[in-house]
C-alpha positions in Angstrom: 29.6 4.1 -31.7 28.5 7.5 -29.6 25.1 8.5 -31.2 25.9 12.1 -31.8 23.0 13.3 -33.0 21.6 15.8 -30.7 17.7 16.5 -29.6 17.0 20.1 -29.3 14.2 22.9 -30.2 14.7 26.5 -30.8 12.3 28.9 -29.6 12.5 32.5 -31.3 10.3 35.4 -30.1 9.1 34.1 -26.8 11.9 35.6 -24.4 14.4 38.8 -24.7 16.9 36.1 -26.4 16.5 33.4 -28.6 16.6 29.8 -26.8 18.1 26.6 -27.6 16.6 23.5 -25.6 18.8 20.5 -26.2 19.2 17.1 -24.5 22.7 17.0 -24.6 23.9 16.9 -21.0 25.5 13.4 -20.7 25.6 11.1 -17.0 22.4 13.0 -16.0 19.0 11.5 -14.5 15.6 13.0 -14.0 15.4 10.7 -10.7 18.9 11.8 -8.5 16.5 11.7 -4.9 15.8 8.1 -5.7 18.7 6.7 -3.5 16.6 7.7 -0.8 14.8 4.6 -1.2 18.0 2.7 -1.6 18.4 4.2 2.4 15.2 2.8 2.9 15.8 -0.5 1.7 18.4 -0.7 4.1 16.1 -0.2 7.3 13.8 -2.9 5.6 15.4 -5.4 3.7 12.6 -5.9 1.2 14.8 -6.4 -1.8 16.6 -9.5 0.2 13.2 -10.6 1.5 11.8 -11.0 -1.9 15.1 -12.6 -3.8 15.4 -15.4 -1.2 12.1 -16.7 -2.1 13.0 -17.3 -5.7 14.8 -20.0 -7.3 17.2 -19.2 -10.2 16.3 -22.7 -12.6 18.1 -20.2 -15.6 21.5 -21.5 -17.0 24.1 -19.4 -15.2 26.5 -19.3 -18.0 23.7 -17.8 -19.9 22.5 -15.3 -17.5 23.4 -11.6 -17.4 21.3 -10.1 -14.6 20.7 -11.6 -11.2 16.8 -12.1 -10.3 18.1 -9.8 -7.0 19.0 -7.4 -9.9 15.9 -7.9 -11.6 13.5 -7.6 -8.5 15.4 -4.4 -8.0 14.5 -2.9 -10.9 11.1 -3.2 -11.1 11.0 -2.1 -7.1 13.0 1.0 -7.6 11.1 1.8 -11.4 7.5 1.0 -10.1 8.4 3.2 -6.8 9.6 6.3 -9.5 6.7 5.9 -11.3 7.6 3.9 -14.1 4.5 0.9 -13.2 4.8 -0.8 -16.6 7.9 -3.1 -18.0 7.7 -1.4 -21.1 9.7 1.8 -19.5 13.1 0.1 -18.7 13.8 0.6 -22.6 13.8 3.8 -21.6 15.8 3.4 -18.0 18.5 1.2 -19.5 21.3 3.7 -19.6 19.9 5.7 -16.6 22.8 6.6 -14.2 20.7 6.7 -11.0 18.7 3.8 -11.7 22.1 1.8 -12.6 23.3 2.7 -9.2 20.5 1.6 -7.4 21.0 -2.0 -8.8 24.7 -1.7 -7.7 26.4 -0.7 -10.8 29.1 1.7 -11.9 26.7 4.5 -12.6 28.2 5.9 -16.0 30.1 2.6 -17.2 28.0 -0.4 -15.8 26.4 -2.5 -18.1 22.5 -1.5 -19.0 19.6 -2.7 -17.2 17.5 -5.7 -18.2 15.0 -5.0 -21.6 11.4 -5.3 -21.2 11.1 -8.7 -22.4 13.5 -10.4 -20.1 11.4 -8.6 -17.0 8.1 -10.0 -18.7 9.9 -13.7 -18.3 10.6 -12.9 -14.8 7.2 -11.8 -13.7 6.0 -15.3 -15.5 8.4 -17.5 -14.6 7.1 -17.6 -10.9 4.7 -20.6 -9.0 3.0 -20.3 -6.6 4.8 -21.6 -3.8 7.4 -18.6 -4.4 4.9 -15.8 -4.2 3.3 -17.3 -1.1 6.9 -17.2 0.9 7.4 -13.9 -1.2 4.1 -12.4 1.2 5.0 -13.8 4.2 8.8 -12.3 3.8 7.0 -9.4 3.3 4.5 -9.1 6.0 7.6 -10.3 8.1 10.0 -7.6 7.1 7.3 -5.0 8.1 6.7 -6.7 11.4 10.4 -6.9 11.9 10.9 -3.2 11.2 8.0 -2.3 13.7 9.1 -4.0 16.3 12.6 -2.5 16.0 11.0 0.9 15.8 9.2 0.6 18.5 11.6 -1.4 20.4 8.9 -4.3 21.1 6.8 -2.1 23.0 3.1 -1.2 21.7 0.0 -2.1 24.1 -2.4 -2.5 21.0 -1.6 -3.4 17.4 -5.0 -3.2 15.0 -5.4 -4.9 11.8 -7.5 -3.6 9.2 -8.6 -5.5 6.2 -10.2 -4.5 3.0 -11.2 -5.6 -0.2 -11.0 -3.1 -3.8 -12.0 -3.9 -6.9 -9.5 -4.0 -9.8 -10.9 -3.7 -13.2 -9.7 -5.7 -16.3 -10.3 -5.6 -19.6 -8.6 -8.4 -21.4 -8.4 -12.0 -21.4 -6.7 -12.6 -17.5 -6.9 -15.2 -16.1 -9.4 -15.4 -13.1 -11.3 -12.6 -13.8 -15.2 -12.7 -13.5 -17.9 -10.6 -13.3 -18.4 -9.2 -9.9 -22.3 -7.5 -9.4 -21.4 -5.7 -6.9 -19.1 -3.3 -8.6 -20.6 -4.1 -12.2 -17.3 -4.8 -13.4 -14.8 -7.8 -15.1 -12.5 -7.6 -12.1 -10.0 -9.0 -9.5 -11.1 -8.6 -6.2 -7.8 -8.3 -4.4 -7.7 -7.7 -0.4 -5.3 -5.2 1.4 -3.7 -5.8 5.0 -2.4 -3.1 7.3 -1.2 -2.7 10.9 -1.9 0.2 12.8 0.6 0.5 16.3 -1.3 1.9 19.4 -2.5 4.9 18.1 -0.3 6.2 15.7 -2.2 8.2 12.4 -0.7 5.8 9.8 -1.5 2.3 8.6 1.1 0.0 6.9 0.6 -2.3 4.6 2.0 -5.7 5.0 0.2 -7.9 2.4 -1.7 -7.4 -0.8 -3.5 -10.6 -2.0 -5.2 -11.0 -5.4 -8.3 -12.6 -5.2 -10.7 -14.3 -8.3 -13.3 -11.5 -9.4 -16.0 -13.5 -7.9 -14.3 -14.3 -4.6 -16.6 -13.1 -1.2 -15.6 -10.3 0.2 -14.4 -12.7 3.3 -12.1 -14.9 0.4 -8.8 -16.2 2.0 -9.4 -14.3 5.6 -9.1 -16.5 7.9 -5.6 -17.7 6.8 -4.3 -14.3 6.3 -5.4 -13.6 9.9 -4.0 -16.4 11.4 -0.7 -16.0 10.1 -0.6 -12.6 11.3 -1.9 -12.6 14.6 0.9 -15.7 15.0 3.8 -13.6 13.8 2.7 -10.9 15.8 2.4 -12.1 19.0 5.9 -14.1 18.1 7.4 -10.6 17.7 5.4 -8.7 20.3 4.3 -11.7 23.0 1.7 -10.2 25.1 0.2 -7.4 23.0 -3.5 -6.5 22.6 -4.3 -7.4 19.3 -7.7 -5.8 17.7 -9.2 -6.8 14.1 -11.2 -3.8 12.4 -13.4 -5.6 9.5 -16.2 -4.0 7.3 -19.4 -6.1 6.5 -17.8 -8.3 3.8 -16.3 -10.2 6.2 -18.8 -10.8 8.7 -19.2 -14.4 8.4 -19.9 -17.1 11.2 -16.5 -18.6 10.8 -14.7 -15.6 10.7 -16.3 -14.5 13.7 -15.2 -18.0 15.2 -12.1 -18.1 14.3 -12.1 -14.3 16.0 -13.6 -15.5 19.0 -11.3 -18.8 19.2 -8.0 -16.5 18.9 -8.6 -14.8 22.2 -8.4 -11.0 19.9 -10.7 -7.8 20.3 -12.9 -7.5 17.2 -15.1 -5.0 15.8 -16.6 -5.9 12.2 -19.4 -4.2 10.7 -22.9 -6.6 9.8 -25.6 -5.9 7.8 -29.3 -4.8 8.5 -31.4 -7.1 8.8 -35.5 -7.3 9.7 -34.5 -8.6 13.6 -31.9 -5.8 14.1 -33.9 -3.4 12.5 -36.8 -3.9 15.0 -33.9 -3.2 17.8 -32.8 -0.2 16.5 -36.2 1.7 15.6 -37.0 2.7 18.8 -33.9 4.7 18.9 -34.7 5.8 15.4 -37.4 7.1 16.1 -36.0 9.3 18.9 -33.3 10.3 16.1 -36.3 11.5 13.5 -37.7 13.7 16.7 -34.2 15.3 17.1 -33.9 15.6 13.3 -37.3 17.2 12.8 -36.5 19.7 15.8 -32.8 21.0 14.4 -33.2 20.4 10.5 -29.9 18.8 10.9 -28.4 14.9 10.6 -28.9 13.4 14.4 -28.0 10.0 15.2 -27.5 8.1 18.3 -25.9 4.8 20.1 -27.2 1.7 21.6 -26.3 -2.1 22.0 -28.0 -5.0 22.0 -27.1 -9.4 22.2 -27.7 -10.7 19.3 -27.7 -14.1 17.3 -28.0 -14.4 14.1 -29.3 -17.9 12.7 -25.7 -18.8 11.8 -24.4 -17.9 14.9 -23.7 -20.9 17.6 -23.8 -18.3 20.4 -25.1 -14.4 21.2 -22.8 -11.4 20.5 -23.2 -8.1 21.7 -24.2 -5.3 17.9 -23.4 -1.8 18.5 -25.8 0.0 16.6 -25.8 3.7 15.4 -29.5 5.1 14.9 -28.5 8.0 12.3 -31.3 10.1 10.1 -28.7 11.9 7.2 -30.0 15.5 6.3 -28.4 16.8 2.6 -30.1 20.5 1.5 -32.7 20.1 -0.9 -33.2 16.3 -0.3 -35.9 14.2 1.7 -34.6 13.1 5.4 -32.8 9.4 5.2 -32.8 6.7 7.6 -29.4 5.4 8.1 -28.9 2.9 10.8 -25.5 1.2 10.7 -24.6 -1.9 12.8 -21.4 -3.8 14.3 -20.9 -6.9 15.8 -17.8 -6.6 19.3 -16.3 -8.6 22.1 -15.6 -4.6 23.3 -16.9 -3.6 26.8 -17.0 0.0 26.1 -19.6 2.4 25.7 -21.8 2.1 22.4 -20.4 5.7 20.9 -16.9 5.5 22.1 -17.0 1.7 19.8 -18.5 3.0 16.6 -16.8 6.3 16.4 -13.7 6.2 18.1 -12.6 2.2 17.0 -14.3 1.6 14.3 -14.7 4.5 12.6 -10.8 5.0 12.9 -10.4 2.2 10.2 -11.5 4.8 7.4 -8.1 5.9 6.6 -7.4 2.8 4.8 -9.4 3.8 1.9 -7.0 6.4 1.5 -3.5 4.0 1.9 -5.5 2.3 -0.9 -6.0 5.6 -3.2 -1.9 5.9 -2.4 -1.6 2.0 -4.0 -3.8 2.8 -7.1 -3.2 6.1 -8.1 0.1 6.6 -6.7 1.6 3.2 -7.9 -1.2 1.6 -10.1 -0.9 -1.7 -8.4 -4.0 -2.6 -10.7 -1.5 -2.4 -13.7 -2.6 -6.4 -13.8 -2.3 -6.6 -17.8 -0.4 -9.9 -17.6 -2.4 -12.9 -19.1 -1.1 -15.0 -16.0 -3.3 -15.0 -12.4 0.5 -15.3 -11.0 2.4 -13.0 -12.9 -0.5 -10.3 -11.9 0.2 -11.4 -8.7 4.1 -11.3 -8.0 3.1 -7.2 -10.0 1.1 -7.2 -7.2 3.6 -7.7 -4.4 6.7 -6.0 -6.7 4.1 -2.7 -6.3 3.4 -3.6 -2.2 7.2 -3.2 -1.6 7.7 -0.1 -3.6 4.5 1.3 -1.1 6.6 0.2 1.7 9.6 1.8 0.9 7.4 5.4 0.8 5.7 4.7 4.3 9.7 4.2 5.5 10.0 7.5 3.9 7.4 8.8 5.3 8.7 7.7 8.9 12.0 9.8 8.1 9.5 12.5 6.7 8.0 13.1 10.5 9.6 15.9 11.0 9.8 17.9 7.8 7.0 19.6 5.6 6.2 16.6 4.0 5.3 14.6 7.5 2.0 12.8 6.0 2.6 13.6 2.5 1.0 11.4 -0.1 3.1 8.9 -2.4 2.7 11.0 -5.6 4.1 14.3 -3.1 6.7 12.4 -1.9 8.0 11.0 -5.3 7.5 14.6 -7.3 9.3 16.5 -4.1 11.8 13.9 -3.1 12.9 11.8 -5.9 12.0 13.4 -9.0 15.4 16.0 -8.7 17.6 16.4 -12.1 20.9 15.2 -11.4 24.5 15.5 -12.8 26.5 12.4 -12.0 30.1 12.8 -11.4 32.6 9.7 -11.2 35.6 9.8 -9.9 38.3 7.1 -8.5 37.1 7.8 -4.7 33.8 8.8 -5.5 30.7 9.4 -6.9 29.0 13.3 -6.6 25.3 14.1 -7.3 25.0 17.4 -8.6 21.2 18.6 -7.6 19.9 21.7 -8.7 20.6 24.6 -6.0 17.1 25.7 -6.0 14.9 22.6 -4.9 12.7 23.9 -3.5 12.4 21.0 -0.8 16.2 20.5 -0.5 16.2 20.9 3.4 13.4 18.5 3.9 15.5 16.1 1.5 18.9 16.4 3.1 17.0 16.0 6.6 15.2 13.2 5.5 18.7 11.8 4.1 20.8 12.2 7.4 17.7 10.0 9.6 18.1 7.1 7.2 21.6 6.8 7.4 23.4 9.7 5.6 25.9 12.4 7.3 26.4 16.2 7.2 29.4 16.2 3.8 
């Protein structure tokens, strides 16, 4: 039976007339731009990607949504804002989010309830969610080297390690000292093409709390610099690395694979000694402007764990702050580059330091640290559900280049883009979105619309 009882406030005295607010407008969403991200989905074929690595073990007879369906769900909800299972109670009936999952938008059956997405997320082993990465990574490399129609002369990958809090009983969290936290310490992947402004994710690996900072590198690396040179053949491939990972065998293994390198190293007593006569020519420059100076030298160098010499860039840098005493700040990296010791530190590998914010995008855009299930794996496959849904925006983004959201951060895109109240309309032929008149970003939307896909109605 229709639940007829209607939600609704008066509000006497505060305008001319009196108003009546009431929720009674039936076939109606809050999210009508979200088939955007359908278009998207279509350019990257995530949603396949991810399905094909699961096997359905349920009893068919028994089952009333597809794990395609499910994966959906969670994709589309997490990528609209809604991170946390507990939300499709409130998305069941939705008629946008029904049509994303390929159902009749008014009459198709409700989505799946929160607890039979909380036996999907723990149902998975292992073995799926490592094919359910590499689809991933794939899909993105795919999509690239479509893009770009195979031809890029460098692609750079950047690597780094966040922390994500927890605060119940998870499995595989520790205590990590170095951010004073119960944690995970996952590790985020991107690719940068030539020298385009925007890094894309292609994996997001969980990691034990305790892990080093270098954890699971080497095989990540591997598998990527193989699938890229599959896709790309001959391509300059460069790795960008802060300190964490500055180990001998990752080093090695860089060496071995034939790739440029730049990866940041700590100070030690040795390199230290090699930089202070620079630094000392940097505290003379300081004292004479009374502003931060630094400058750039090199040096072969080999560590006690090293089996051969590598060349350190090293930056001689005295910091200045008003009201504060003059502080050394020498900062050192370890290349196989031949170029000059400036053009290395600032104009390689200080060019890496727009991942932190791709990272801000994937924790406070997305929370992809909503890791609150008691499983390692479950908070993993969240993991990767929340990496797809940050795919889908930089393939909005793409379409975004020419519009006034070109570079616009997830949150932007999703309260400008996707977050428009619709009327659904249903009709034998055809189904009408009725958006409000007055978006104020309706030109960038229907722009963005017609270069994934859509045409002028």
């Amino acid at each position: 039976m229709e639940d007829i009882t209607t939600q609704g406030v008066l509000f006497e005295g505060f305008f001319s007339k009196s108003l009546i607010a009431r929720f009674d407008q039936p076939d109606s969403s809050s999210d009508g731009g979200a088939i955007l991200l359908k278009a998207c989905d279509r350019r990257l074929g995530l949603i396949d990607a991810i399905s094909a690595c699961v096997r359905d073990d349920r009893q068919q007879s028994k089952v009333r949504h597809t794990l395609r369906d499910l994966v959906q769900q969670r994709v589309y909800g997490i990528a609209c804002g809604y991170e946390d299972c507990n939300d499709s109670a409130r998305l069941a009936t939705d008629p946008v989010h029904r049509l994303l999952l390929d159902r009749d938008p008014i009459v198709g059956d409700e989505l799946a309830s929160q607890p039979t997405l909380s036996r999907f997320e723990n149902m998975l082993e292992g073995r799926s969610l490592l094919r359910m990465g590499h689809a991933l990574a794939g899909r993105v490399i795919q999509r690239h080297k479509k893009r770009l129609k195979g031809r890029t002369k460098r692609i750079t990958i950047d690597m780094d390690p966040t922390d994500d809090p927890t605060y119940g009983g998870q499995q595989l969290t520790f205590f990590n000292s170095h951010y004073d936290n119960w944690c995970y310490l996952p590790v985020a992947c991107f690719l940068q093409f030539d020298n385009e402004s925007d890094q894309y994710l292609y994996a997001y690996v969980l990691r034990p709390g305790d892990a080093t900072a270098h954890y699971g590198a080497i095989a990540i690396l591997e598998r990527t610099i193989t699938k890229l040179r599959e896709a790309f053949g001959r391509v300059t491939i460069r790795v960008r690395l802060d300190g964490g990972f500055a180990s001998p065998e990752v080093l090695d293994f860089l060496d071995l694979q034939r790739v440029e390198y730049v990866v940041a190293i700590a100070k030690n007593t040795v390199l230290k000694a090699n930089a202070e006569p620079l630094m000392k020519q940097v505290r003379e420059l300081t004292a004479a402007s009374g502003q931060t100076e630094h400058l750039y030298a090199d040096c072969d160098y080999q560590a006690d764990s090293w089996d051969t010499e590598r060349r350190v860039i090293y930056k001689a840098e005295v910091v200045r702050h008003p009201g504060r005493e003059p502080k050394d700040n020498p900062r050192y990296v370890v290349t196989n580059l031949k170029c000059r010791p400036e053009f290395i530190y600032c104009r390689v590998y200080c060019q890496r330091a727009p991942i932190e914010n791709r990272i801000k995008e994937l924790l406070y855009g997305l929370d992809i640290d909503r890791t609150s299930c008691t499983k390692f794996l479950a908070n993993q496959f969240r993991a990767l559900l929340t990496a797809a849904a940050y795919m889908l925006f930089q393939e909005l983004r793409l379409a975004a280049r020419n519009t006034s959201l070109a570079g616009a951060q997830v949150s932007t895109l999703r309260e400008r883009l996707l977050k428009l109240a619709v009327w659904v309309q249903s009709s034998t032929r055809r189904l009408v979105f009725h958006l409000p008149d007055s978006a104020p970003w309706s030109s960038d939307w229907c722009r963005i619309a017609r270069v994934l896909g859509a045409v002028p109605s």
